[in-house]
C-alpha positions in Angstrom: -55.9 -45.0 46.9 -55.4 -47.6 43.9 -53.9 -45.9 41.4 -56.2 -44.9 38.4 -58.7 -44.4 40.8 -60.2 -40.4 41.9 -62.6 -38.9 43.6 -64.2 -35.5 43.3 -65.6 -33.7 46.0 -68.5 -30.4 45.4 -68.9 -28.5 48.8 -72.5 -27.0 48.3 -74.5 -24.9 50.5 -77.2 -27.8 51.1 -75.1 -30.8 50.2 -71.9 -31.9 49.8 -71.6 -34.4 47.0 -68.7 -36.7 45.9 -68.5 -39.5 43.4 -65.3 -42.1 42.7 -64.4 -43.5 40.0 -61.5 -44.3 36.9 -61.3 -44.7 33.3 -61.9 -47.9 31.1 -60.7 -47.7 27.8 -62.4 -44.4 26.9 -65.6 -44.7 29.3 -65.7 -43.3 33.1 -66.6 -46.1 35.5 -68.2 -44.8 38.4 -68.0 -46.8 41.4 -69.3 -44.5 44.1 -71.3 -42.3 45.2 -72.9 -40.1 47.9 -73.9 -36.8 49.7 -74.8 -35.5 53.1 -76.3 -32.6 53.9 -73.8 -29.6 54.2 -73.8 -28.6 58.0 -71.6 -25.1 58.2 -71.9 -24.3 54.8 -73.6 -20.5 53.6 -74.1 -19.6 49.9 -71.5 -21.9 48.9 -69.0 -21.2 52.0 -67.4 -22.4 55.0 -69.2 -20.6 58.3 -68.7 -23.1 60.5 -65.3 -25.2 60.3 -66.1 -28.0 62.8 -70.0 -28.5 61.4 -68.6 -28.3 57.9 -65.7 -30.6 58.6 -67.9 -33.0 60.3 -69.6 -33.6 57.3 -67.1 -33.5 55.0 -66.0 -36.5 57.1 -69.4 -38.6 56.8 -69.4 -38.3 53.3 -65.5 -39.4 52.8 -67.0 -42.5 55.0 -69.6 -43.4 52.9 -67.3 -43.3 49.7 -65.2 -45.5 51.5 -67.9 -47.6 52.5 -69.1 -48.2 48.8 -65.8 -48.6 46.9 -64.0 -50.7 49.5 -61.2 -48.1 48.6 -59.1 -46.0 51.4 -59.3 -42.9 49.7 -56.4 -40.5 50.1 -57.0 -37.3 47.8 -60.0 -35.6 45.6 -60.6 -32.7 43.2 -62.5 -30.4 45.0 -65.2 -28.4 43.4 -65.7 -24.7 45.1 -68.5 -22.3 44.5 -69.8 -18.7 46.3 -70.0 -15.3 44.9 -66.5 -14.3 45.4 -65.7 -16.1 42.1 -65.0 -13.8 39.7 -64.1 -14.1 36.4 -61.8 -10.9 34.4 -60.8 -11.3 31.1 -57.1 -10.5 30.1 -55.6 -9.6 26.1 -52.1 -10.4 25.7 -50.0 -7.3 23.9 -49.7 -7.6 20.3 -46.6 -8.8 18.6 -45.7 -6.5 15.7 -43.8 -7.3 12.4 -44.3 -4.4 10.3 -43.2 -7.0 7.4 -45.3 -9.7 8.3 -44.0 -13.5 9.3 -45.1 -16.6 9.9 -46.7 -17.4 13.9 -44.4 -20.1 15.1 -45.0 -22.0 18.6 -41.8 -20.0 20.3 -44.0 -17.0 19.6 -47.3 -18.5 20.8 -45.4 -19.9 24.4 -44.3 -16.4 24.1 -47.6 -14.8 24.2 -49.7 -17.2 26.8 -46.9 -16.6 29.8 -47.0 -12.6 28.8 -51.1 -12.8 29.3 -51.1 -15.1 31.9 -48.2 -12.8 34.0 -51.4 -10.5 35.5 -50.7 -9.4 39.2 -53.7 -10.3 41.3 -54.8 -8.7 44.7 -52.9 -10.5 47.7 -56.2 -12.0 48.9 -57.3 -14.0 45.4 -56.1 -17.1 43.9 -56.4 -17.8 40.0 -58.6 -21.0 39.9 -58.7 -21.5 36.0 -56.9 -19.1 32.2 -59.6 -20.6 30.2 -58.1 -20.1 26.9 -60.7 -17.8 24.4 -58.5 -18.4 21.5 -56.3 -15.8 19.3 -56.6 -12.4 17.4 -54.2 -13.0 14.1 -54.5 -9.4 12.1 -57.9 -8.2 13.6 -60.0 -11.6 13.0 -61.0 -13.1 16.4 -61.5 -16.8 17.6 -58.5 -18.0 15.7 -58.3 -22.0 18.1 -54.3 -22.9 16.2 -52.5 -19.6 15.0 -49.3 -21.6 14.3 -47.9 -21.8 10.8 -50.5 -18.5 10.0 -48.4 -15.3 8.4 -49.1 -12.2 10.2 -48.3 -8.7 11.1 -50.3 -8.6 14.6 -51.0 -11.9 16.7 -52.5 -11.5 20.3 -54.0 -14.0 22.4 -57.4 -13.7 24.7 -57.5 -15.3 28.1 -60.4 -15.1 31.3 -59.4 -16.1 34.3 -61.7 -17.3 37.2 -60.0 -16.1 40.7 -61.5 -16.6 44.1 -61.0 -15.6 47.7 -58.2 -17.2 48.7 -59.1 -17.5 52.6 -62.6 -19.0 51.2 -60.5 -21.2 49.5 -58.4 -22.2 52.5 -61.2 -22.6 54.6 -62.6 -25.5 51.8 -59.1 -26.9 52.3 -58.9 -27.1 55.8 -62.2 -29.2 55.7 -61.3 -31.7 53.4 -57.7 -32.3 55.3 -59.6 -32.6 58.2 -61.5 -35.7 56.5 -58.0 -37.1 56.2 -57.8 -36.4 52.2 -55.6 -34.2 50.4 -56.7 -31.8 48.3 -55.0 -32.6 44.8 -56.7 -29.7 42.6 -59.2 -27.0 42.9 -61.9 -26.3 40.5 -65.0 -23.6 40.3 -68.1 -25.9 40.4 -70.1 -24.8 37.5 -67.1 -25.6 35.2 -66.9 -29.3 36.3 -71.0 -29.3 36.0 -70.5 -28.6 32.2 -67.5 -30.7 31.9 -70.7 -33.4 33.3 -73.7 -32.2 31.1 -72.5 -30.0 27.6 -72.6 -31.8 24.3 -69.6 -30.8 22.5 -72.1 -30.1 19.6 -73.7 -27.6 22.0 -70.0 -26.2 23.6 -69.1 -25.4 19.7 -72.4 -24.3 18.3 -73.1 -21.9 21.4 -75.3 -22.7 24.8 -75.5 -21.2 28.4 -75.6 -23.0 31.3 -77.3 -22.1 34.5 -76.7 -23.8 37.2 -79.4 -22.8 39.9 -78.5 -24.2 43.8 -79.6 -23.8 47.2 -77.7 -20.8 48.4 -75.4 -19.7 45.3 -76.6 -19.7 41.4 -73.9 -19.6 38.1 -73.9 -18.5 34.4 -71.6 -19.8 31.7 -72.1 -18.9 27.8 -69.8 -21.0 25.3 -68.8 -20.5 22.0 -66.4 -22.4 19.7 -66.2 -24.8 22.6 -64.6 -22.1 25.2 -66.3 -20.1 27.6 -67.0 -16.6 26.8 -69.3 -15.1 30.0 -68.8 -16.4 33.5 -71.1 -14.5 36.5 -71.6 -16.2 39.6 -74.9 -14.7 41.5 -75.4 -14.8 45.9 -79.1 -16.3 45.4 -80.3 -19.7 44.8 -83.4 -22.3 45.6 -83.5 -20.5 48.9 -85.2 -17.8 47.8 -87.8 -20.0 47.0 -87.8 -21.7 50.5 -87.8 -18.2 52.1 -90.7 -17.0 49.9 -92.8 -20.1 51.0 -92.3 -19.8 54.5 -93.2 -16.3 54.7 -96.7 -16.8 53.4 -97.8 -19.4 55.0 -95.7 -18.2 58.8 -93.8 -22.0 58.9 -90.3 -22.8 59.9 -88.1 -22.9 57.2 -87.9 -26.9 57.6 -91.3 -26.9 56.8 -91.3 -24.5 53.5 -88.6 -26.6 52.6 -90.1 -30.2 52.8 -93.3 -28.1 51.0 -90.5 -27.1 48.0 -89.6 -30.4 47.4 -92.5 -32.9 48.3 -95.3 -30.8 46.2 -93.6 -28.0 44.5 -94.7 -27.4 41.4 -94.7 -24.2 38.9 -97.1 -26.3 36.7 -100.9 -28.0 37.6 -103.3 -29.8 36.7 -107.0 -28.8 36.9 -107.5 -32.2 39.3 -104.4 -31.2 41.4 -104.9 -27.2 42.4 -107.8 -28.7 44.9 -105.2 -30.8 46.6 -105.2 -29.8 50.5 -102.2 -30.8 53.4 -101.5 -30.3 56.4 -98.5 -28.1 58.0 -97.1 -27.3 61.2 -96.1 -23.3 62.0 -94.5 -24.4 65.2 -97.9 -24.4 67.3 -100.5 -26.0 65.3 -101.3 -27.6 62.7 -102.6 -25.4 59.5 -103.8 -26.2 55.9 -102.5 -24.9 52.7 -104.4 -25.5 48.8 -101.8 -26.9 46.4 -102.8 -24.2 44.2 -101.5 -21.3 46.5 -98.4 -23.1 46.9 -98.1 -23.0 43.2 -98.7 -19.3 43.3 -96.1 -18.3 45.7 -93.4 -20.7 43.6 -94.5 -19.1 40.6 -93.8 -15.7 41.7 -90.5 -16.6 43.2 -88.9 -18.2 40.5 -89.9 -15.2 38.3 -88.1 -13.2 41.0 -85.2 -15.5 40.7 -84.8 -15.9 36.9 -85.2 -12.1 36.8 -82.1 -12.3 38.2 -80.6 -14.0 36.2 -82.3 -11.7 32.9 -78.7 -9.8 32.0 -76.4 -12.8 31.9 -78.6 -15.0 30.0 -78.7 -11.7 27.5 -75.3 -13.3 26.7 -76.0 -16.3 24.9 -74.2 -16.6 22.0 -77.6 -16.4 19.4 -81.3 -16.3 19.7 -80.9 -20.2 18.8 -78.7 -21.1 21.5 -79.8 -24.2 24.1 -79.9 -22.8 28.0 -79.0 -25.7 30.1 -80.4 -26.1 33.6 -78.3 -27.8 36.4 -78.4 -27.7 40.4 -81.1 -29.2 42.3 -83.5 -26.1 41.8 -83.7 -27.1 38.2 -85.4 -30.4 39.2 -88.3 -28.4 40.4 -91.7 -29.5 38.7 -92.1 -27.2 36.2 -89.1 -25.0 35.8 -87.7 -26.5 31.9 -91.1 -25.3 30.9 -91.6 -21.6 33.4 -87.8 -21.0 32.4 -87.9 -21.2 28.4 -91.1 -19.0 28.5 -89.4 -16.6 30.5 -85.9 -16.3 28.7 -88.2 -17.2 25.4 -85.6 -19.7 24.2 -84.7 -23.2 23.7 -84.3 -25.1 27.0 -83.5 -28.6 28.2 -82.7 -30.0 31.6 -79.0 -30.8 32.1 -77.8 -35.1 32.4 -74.8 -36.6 33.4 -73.0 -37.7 29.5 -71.1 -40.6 28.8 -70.8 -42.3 32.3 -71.1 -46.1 33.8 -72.6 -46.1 36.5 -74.5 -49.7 38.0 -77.2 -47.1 39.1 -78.5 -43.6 37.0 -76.5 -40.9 38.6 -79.1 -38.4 39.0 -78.1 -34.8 38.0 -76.8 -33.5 41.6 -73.9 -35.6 41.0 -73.3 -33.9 37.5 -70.5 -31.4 39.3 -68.9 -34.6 41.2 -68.6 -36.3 37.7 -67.4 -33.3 36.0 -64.3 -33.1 38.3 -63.1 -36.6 37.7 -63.2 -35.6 33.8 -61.6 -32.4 34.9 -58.8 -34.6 36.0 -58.1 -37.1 33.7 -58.4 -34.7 31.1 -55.1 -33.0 33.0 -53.5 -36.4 33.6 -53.6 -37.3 30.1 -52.1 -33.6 29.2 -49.4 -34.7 32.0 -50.1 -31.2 34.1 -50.2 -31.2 37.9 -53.3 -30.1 39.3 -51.5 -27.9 41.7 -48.7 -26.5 39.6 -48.6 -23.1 42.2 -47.5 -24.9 44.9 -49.0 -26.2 48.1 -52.7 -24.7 49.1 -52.8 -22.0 50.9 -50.1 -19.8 49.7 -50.8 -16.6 48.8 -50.2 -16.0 45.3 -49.9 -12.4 43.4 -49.1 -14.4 39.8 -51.5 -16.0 37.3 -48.1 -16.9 35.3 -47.6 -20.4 36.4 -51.6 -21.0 36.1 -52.2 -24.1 33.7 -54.7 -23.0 30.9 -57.9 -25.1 30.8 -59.3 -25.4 27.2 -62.4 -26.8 27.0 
């Protein structure tokens, strides 16, 4: 591929989604971009190789077809429950005197945090940096040239299953692309969507998709709360189809054609026909509405104990993933959570045509990257995919 030119790949559990594209000056040019629906895929994993490589293929085809380009390598966003997220304190350097913090002592203090033994079977994805602790006050961002007695550093690292991981891998190679650096998918998605303004003053994102949902809270322009949840728009889908006894095909053409958690007096009349496999049936908008309403309360209840973490009762909750498009659910959410609440857009991109927000995650990992390249850091600095690693220490730290 040309050089200055990347592409970022999101495996989804209904789509998989890439975008290409390089920087101009200071703005991201996007020059492709596509998705396919994401045969072999559950909640966010691989569960059938061939299907999932198969499609992995189509939509490396498509890219191609749009930019002309033969592409070679992408980022590739991953997602599924078995992300995690720990946090991890570095031990506190001591000078009963007191001295000055200089940048040995800070290099010092990141590889001692970052030197955490994980479990044989996770991989460290991202050490977000949280900031420092100089003498008991928190969310120092520079400690160096500060006099102190006791400096310590706060890191979270975001690990995943490292066969998962693999698995995601083995698709893409089997595309013909490399893999040239792996990232957790809601991370790109607010890399895509977050004002800085809101990264500094304190927001959550929630980032609701078919088969896998994620949280993140951010403060002082890190993240402070990760949670990634098994449930997503499917619940919804699920919840359709069993009161009305249709396919799932059908309750999920319903979802998207006339879902709606909101309805006008003129529209809860509306009738349609449906096919439970047999014969042909009719549904009323309005119970439609009913049974969407109750599942999305079902599904944001889910949700209540993370959101609990945003940073103040004035915070913004932004809503990503193609759930989020739902009629309705800016408006059923933000009554629910009882706080401010927008819908999520992709920030700062050219594009000939509006990139619509299921390619915010996509976008997010092309920033992800040139955001590294212009730090100078490999994307891989562990070593080739697929080795099992027991270290965080040579883990680059991501600060947002």
């Amino acid at each position: 591929m040309k050089k200055n030119w990347m592409c970022g790949i999101e495996m989804g559990s209904s789509k998989m989604v890439g975008s290409v594209g390089r920087i101009k000056g200071t703005t991201l040019s996007i020059f492709g971009a596509a998705w396919v629906d994401a045969g072999g895929m559950t909640k966010g994993v691989v569960s059938d190789l061939g299907e999932a490589s198969s499609a992995m293929k189509e939509l490396v085809d498509r890219l191609e077809f749009q930019t002309k380009l033969r592409l070679e390598g992408t980022l590739l966003g991953v997602q599924g429950s078995h992300l995690e997220c720990v946090s991890i304190q570095g031990k506190d350097l001591i000078s009963e005197k007191g001295r000055e913090i200089a940048s040995r002592e800070v290099r010092r203090a990141l590889q001692a945090a970052q030197s955490v033994s994980l479990p044989m079977n996770r991989r460290a994805l991202h050490a977000l940096l949280q900031g420092y602790d100089v003498d008991g006050q928190e969310g120092i961002r520079n400690p160096i040239g500060m006099y102190a007695t006791r400096f310590r550093v706060h890191l979270k690292v975001i690990t995943g299953n490292s066969s998962f991981i693999q698995n995601a891998v083995t698709c893409v190679n089997r595309a013909g692309l490399e893999v040239e650096g792996i990232v957790f998918s809601g991370y790109a998605t607010a890399l895509a969507v977050l004002e800085r303004e809101e990264r500094n003053f304190g927001c959550g994102l929630l980032e609701i998709g078919e088969g896998t949902s994620s949280f993140l809270a951010f403060r002082g322009g890190g993240v402070t709360h990760l949670k990634v949840f098994p449930v997503g728009g499917e619940l919804i889908t699920q919840q359709i189809a069993e009161r009305f006894q249709i396919p799932l095909q059908e309750a999920e053409t319903l979802k998207k054609q006339y879902g709606s958690l909101i309805l006008s007096s003129s529209a809860k009349d509306h009738e349609f026909l449906v096919s439970d496999g047999t014969r042909q049936k009719v549904i009323r908008r309005a119970e439609l509405c009913e049974v969407i309403q109750g599942a999305v309360e079902k599904l944001l209840q889910t949700f209540k104990k993370e959101v609990k973490e945003l940073p103040s009762p004035n915070a913004t909750l932004i809503l990503a993933g193609g759930t989020a498009l739902l009629e309705g659910m800016v408006e059923g959410t933000s009554q629910f959570f009882q706080c401010r609440v927008r819908l999520g857009e992709v920030q700062e991109v050219h594009s000939t045509k509006p990139l619509p927000l299921p390619f915010a995650t996509s976008v997010g990992l092309l920033r992800y990257g040139y955001e590294k390249q212009k730090e100078g850091k490999e994307l891989l600095p562990e070593g080739p995919v697929g080795k099992a690693f027991t270290k965080v220490k040579e883990l680059f730290l991501d600060y947002f």
